[in-house]
Every structure is written in C-alpha cells, then in structure tokens.
C-alpha positions as CSV (number, residue, x, y, z in Angstrom):
1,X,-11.7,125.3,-106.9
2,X,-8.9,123.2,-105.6
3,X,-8.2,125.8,-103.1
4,X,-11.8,126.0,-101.4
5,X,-11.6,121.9,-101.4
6,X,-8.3,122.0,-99.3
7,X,-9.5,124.6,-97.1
8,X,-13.6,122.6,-96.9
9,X,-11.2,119.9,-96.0
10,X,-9.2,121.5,-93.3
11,X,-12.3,123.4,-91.9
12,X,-13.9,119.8,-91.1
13,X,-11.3,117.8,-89.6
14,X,-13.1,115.2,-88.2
15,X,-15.4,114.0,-91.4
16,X,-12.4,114.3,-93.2
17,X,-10.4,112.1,-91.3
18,X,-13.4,110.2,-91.2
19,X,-13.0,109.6,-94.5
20,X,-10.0,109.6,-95.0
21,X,-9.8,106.5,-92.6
22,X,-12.7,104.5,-94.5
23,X,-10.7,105.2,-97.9
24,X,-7.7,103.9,-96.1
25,X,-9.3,100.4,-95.0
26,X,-10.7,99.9,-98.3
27,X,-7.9,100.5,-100.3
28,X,-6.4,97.7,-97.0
29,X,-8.7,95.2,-97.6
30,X,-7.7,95.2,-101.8
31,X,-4.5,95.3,-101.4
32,X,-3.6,93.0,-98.3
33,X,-5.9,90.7,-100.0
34,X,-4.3,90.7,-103.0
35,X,-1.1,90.4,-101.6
36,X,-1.6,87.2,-99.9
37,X,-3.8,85.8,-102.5
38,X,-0.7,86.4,-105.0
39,X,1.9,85.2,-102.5
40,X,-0.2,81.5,-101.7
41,X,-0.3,81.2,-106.2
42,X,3.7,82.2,-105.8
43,X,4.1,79.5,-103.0
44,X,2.0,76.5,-105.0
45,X,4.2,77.6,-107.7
46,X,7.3,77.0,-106.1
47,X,6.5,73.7,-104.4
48,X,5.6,72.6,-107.8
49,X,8.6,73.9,-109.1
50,X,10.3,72.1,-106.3
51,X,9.1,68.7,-106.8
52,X,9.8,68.8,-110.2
53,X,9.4,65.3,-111.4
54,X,6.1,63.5,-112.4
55,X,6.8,60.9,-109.9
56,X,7.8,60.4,-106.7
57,X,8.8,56.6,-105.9
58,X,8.5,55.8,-101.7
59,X,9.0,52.6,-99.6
60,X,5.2,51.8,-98.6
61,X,5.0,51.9,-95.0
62,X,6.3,55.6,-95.9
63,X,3.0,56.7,-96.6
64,X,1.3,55.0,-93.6
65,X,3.4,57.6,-92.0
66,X,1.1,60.5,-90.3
67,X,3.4,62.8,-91.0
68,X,4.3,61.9,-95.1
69,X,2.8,64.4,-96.8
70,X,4.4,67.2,-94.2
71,X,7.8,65.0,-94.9
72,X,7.4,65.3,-98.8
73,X,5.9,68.8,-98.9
74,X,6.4,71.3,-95.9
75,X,9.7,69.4,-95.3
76,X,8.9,68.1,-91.5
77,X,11.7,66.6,-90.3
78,X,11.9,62.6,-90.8
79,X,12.9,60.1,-92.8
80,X,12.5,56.8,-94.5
81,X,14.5,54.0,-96.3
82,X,14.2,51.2,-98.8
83,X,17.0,49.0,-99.8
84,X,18.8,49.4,-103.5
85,X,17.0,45.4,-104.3
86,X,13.8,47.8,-104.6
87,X,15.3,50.7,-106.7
88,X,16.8,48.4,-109.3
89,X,13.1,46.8,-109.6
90,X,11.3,50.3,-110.0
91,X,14.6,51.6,-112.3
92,X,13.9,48.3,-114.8
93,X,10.1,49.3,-115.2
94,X,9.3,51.2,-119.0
95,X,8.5,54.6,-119.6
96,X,11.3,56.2,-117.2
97,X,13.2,59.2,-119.0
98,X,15.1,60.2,-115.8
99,X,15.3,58.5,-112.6
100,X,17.3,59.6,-109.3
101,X,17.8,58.8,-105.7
102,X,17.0,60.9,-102.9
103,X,18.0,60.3,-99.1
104,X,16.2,62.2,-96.0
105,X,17.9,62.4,-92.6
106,X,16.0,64.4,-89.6
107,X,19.1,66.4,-87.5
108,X,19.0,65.4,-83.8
109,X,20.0,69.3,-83.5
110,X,22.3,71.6,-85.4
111,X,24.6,74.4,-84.7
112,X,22.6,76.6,-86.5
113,X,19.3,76.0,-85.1
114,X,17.3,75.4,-82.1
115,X,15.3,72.8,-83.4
116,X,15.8,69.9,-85.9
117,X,16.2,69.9,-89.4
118,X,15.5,68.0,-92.1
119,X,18.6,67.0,-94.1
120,X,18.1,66.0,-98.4
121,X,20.9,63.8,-100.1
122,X,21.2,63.9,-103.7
123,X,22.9,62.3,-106.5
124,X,24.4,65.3,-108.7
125,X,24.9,63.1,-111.6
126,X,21.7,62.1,-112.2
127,X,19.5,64.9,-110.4
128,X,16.7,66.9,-112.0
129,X,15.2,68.3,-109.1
130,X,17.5,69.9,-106.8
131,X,20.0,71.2,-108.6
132,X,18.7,73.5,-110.9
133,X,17.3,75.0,-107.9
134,X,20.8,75.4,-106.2
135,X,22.5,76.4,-109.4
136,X,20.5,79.6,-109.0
137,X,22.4,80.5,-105.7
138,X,25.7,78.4,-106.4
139,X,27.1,77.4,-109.6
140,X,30.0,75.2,-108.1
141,X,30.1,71.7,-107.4
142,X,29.1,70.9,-103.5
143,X,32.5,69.3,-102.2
144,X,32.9,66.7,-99.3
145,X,31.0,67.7,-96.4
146,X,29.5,71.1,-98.2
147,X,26.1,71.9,-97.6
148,X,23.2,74.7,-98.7
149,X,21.1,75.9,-96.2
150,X,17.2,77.3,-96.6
151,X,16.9,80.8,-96.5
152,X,15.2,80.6,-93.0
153,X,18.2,79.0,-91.5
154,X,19.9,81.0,-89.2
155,X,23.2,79.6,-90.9
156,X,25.0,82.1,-94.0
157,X,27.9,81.1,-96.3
158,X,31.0,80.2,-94.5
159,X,29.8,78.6,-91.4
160,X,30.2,75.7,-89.9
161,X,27.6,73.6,-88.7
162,X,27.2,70.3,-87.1
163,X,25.3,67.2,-87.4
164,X,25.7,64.1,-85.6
165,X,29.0,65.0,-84.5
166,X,29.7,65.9,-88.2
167,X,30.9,68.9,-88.8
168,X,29.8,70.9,-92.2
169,X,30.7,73.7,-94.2
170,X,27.9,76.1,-95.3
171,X,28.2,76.5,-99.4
172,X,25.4,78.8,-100.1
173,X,22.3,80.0,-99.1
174,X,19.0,79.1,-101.0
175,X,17.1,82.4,-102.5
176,X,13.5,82.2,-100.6
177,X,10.7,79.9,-101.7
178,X,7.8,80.0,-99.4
179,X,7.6,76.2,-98.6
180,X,8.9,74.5,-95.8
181,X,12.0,73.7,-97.9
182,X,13.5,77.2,-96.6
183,X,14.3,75.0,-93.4
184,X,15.9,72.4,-95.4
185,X,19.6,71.4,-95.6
186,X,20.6,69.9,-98.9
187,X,23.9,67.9,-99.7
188,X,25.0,65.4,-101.8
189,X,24.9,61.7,-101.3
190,X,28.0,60.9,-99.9
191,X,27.5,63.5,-97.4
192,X,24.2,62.5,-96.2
193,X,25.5,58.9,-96.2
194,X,28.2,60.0,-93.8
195,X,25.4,61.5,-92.1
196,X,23.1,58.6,-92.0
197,X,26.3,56.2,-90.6
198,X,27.2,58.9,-87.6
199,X,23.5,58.7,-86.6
200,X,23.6,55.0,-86.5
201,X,26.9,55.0,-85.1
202,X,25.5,57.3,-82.3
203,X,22.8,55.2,-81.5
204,X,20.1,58.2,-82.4
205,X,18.7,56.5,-85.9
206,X,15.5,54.8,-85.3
207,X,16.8,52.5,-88.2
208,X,19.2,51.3,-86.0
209,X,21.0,48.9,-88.3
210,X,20.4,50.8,-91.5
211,X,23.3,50.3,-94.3
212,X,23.5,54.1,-95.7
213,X,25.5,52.7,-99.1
214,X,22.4,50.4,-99.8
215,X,19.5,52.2,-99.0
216,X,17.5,55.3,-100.4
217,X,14.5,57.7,-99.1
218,X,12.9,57.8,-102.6
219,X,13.1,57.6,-106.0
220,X,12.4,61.1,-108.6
221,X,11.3,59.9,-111.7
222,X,9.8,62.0,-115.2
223,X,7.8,59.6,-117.5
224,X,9.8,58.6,-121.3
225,X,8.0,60.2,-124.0
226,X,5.0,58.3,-125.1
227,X,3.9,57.2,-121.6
228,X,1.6,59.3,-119.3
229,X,3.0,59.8,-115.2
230,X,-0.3,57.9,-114.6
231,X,0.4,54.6,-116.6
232,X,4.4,54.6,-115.8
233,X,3.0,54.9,-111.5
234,X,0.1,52.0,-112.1
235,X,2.8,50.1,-113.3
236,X,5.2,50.5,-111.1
237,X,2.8,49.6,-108.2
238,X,1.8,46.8,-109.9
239,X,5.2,45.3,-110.8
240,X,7.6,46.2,-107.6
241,X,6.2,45.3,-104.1
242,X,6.9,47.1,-100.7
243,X,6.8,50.5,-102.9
244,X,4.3,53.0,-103.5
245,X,4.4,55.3,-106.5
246,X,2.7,58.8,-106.2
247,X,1.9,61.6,-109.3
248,X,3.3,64.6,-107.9
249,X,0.2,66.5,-108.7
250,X,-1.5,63.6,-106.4
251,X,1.0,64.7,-103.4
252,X,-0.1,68.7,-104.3
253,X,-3.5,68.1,-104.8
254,X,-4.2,69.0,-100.7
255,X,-2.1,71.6,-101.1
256,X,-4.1,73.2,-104.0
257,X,-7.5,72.7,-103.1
258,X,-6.7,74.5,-99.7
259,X,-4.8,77.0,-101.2
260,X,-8.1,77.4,-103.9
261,X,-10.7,77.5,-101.0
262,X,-8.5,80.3,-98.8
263,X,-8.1,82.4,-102.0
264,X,-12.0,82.2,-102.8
265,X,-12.7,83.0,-99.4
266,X,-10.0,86.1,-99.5
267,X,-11.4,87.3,-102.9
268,X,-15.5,87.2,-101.5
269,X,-14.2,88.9,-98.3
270,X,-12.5,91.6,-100.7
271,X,-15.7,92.2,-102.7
272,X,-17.8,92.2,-99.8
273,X,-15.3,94.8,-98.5
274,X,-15.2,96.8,-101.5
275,X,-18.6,97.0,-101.9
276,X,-19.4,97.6,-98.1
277,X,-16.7,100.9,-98.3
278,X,-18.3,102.2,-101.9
279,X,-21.8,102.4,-100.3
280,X,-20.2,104.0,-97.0
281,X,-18.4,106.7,-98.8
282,X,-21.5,107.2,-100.9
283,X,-24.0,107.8,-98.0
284,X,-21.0,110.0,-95.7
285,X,-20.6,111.7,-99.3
286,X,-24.7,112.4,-99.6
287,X,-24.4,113.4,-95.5
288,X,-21.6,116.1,-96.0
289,X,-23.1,117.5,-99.5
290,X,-26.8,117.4,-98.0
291,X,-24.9,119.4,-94.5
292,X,-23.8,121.7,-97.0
293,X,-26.6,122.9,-99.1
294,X,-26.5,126.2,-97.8
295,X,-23.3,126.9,-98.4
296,X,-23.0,125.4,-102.3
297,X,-26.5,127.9,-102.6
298,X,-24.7,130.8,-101.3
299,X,-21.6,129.7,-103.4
300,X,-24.3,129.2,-106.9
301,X,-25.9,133.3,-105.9
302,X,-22.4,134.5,-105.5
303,X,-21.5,133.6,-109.1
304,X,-20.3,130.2,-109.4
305,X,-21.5,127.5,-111.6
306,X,-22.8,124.2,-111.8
307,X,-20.0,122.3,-113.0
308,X,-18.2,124.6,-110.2
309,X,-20.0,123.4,-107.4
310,X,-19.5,119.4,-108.5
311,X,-15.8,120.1,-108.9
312,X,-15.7,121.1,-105.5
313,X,-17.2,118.1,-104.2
314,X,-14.9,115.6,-106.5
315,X,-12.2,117.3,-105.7
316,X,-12.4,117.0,-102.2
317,X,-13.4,113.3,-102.6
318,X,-10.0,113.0,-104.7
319,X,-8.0,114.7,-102.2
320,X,-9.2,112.5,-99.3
321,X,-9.6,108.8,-101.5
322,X,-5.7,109.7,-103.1
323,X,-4.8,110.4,-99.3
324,X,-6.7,107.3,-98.0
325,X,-5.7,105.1,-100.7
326,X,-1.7,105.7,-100.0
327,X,-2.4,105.1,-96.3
328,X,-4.0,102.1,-96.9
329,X,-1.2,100.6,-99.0
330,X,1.4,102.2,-96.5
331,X,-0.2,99.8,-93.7
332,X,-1.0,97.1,-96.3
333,X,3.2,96.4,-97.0
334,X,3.6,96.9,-92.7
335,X,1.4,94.0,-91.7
336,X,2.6,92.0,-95.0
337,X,6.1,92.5,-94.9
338,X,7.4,91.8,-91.9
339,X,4.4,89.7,-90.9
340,X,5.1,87.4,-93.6
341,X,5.9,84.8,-91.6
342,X,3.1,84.7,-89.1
343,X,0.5,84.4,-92.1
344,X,2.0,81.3,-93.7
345,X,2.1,79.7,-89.6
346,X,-1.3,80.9,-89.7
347,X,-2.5,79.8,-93.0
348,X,-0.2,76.5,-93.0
349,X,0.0,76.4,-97.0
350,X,3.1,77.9,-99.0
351,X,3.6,81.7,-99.0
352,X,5.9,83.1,-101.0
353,X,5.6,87.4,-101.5
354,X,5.4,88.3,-105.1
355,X,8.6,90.4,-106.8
356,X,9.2,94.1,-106.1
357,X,7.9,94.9,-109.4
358,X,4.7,92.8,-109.0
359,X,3.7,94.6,-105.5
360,X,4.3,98.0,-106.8
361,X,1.5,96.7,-109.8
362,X,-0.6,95.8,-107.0
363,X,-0.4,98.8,-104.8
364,X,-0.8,101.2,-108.2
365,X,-3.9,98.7,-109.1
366,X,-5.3,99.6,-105.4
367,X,-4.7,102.8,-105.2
368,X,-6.4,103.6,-108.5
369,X,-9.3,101.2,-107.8
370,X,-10.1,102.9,-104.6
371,X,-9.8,106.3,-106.1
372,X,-11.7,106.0,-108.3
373,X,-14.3,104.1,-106.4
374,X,-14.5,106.4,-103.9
375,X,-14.5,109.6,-106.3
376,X,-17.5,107.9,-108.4
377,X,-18.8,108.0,-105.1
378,X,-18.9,111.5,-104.4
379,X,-19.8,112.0,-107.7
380,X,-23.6,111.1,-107.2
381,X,-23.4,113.1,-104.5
382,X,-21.6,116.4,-107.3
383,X,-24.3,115.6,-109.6
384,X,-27.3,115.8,-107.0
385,X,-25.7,119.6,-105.9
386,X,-25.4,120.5,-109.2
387,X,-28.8,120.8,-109.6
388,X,-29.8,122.5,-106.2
389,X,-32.6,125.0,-106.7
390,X,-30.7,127.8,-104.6
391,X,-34.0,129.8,-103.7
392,X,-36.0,126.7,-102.0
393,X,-33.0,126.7,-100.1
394,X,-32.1,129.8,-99.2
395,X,-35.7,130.0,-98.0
396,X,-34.9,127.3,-95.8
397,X,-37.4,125.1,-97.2
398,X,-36.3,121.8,-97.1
C-alpha cells in the first residue's frame, strides 16, 4: 500500500505539489500565527515585569508630554525632572512599602550607536525594579562610570562608550526583552548624575540649569500592606502638588488592549485560514479520488479490498500533509526568526519570541494539527471510494 501511494504520488507531480503547497501554507498560517501571538503575550509580560512597581510617581507637566507614554514604556529617548522638595512630600505619604528614585537622560549620541539613547539612573540601595533584572546578566556591583547596555545595542561587555564627553565602561549586556528597553542604557545614580552635569555643562540639556544632586525623573513605589495601588496614587495626587501618580497597569493598559485586539485579529485570521485550507484539501481530495475511479475499480477486480483502496488514499494524504506540514513550519521560523524585528516595527507593541522549547511545542502542535486536518480530509474522500460499485464504473457509466 505505502508503495503504490509513493509511486500515485510521484506519477502526478503537479497535484501533488499542489498539495503539498496548500498543506504547507496551512500549517504557515497556524504556526506563524501562533508564533507572534505567543511572542506579543511574552512581550506584555516582560514590560510588566519591567515596570515592576504598582506605582509610578512623575513631575506633572511629564505627562503633558506627547511623547510620555513612549518615554515610560517603549523607552523613547527623553527625559524629565522634579526637584527632591517634591520626593520628600510623596515619600512622607502612607501606605508606601518601597519607594526609589529613578533619573532619565536622552544621549545626544553614543559611540555605540547612530542614533540617541535613552540613559536610566538608579539607586542600587533602594531599587526593586531594575536590578533584579540586571542581576540576571551581572551579579556584581556596577562601579563608577559602569554601564549595561540593551541587548539591541551594538555595544558588548568591555567597551567603551561615550556620552556627553563621558566616557563609559560597558559591564554587561541585558538578555533580550522585546520592549524598547533593549535600546536602553542603565547605570547607577551617581553615574547618570555625572551625566546629567556634562550635558548641562555642554550646553545640550534643555534643562539648562538643572542641579543633578537635587532632582529626579520619577519615583517607583509598591503599596504597604493593607493599602490598595489605587488608594496610596489618589492620595498622593491629592496631597503633593506639581506630581502626578500613575497605576502601572494604567500606564499598560494601551499597551494590552492593543496587544488584545492584534491577537484576536491573528487568531480569526488563523481560523478562517484553517478552515479555508480543510475545505480546499477536501474538494482537491474528492477531485483526485473522483479522477481516479477507474483506476481504484481496476485495483477492487484485481483483488484488493475495501479498507485497501481507503488506505491508499490516506496514505497519500499523510505523505503529502506530513510533507506540507514540515515545509510550512520550515518557512514559518525563516520569516519569524530573522524577521523578528521588522514585525514588532511593524506591529509597534512588545515582541518578545517564546523559548526554544516553547517553539518546538508550537511547531509539533502545527504540524500534527494540519496532519491530521488534512488526512481527515482525504478521509471523506477513502470512505466515498471504499464503496465504489466497480461494475457501473467499469461500464463507464457515471
């Protein structure tokens, strides 16, 4: 049996590349789909994981900004101050478990890239936020003048790069997180302030006159145990003027709801997809077996029987779906992969690719899905053969 379906297969070259190509695009559209939809949930994930405090504490005319939210979350390059008077009001509120300064400082240029970067000070004493995330890549202390670098940067461990006619050492290199924080530069506080002084000193700080040892970009703050985020931000904005206090699930909110409408859209386009390549395999299926009447009567006087006939048909529609459904996932991770990049430009949310072991899952998941789709396909088409009445044919009555 399998050897009449591999030579029925190689006798008819061009339905079964036919096929074989419809098989492939199905198995495409699941998996591709998939893919990103799995990589925008990775990318929401790790902004969230980013943020990592309930609140996020900024001067007001911050947020008049235009460009605030793409500051805060996809890390556009700018920055804002508020003088330490305003901290010490909105660190004397209640409910505040942890609290700690963060600075922002947009590079004029850098030594590692053609275009500028945003810089992020922080306070390793009291952080919550940042350095968990760098402990994963360094476990050292950053020194004077050390920085980390986002993966994207074209900057690796050992360099030296420059800002503001500052020159600084590259400490590690971030793993990948999908957000605009892979452009990012991180440091600690006294760096950045260094930073923030030879941009004044340069004349390129549109502060002009800002004192770096009494001001701050924004305040990180998780809510003390029996307050909510909600009642410790009210208050805040109440209380301290010139401030504005934001949930960090207000700040993703955007974020989500786009990333929620694109997925919905990727999963009805998959459906429609799926369903549109089932019924094409089924009618090309009922074509070739209805082409071939003749032959399966010849092939019922001859000997063979029933069940003989339908195994020849499913296993030519295993054959060509197994051989579709790699091809597909084959040209599923060559757009993905290297195309990464060009679909979160493209989509303008977070993209992050799922683990190695998560896109093997997927491409399995596909290429059984589409198997077996396209083999209960075929298998209308075994049943309807099984039941041929051999003499009507042979007669050529049809």
């Amino acid at each position: 049996m399998k050897s009449i379906a591999v030579k029925n297969i190689k006798g008819r070259p061009a339905r079964s590349v036919i096929l074989v190509v419809i098989s492939m695009l199905l198995t495409f559209a699941i998996f591709g789909g998939t893919m990103v939809i799995s990589s925008l949930d990775s990318g929401l994930s790790a902004l969230e994981n980013r943020l990592g405090a309930d609140i996020m504490v900024v001067p007001f005319e911050a947020t008049t900004q235009k460009k605030f939210d793409d500051i805060v979350l996809q890390n556009a390059p700018g920055y804002f101050y508020m003088d330490n008077a305003r901290v010490q009001q909105v660190l004397e509120r209640e409910g505040i478990a942890q609290a700690s300064e963060q600075f922002f400082l947009a590079s004029a240029s850098a030594s590692c890239c053609s275009v500028a970067v945003q810089i992020i000070g922080y306070d390793p004493e009291t952080d919550f936020t940042i350095t968990p995330w760098i402990k994963k890549s360094y476990s050292d202390s950053l020194g004077e003048l050390d920085v980390v670098v986002g993966n994207d940067l074209n900057a690796f461990v050992g360099d030296t790069i420059s800002f503001y006619g500052v020159d600084c050492k590259v400490a590690a290199k971030l793993d990948k997180t999908g957000t605009g924080f892979d452009t990012a530069v991180f440091t600690t506080k006294d760096t950045i302030k260094r930073l923030i002084q030879s941009s004044v000193d340069l004349g390129m700080n549109i502060f002009g006159k800002v004192d770096p040892e009494n001001t701050v970009s924004c305040i990180m703050i998780n809510a003390a145990a029996g307050f909510t985020p909600e009642e410790v931000v009210n208050d805040i904005n109440l209380h301290v003027k010139n401030v504005k206090a934001i949930q960090s699930k207000e700040l993703i909110s955007g974020v989500s709801d786009s990333l929620g409408g694109v997925s919905g859209i990727i999963r009805v386009l998959i459906c429609a997809v799926w369903i549109l390549g089932v019924v094409i395999l089924l009618l090309a299926f009922t074509m070739s077996v209805n082409e071939r009447r003749k032959e399966f009567a010849v092939l019922r006087v001859a000997g063979a029987a029933r069940s003989r006939l339908a195994g020849i048909v499913l296993g030519e529609a295993l054959m060509i779906c197994i051989i579709g459904s790699i091809l597909g996932v084959l040209l599923g991770f060559a757009v993905i992969l290297p195309f990464n990049g060009v679909i979160e430009q493209a989509l303008g949310l977070p993209f992050l690719l799922p683990g190695a072991g998560r896109c093997a899952g997927y491409a399995l998941a596909s290429l059984l899905l589409c198997t077996l789709s396209g083999t209960l396909a075929a298998a209308v088409s075994a049943l309807r053969i099984s039941r041929i009445d051999t003499g009507v044919i042979l007669r050529g009555d049809n």
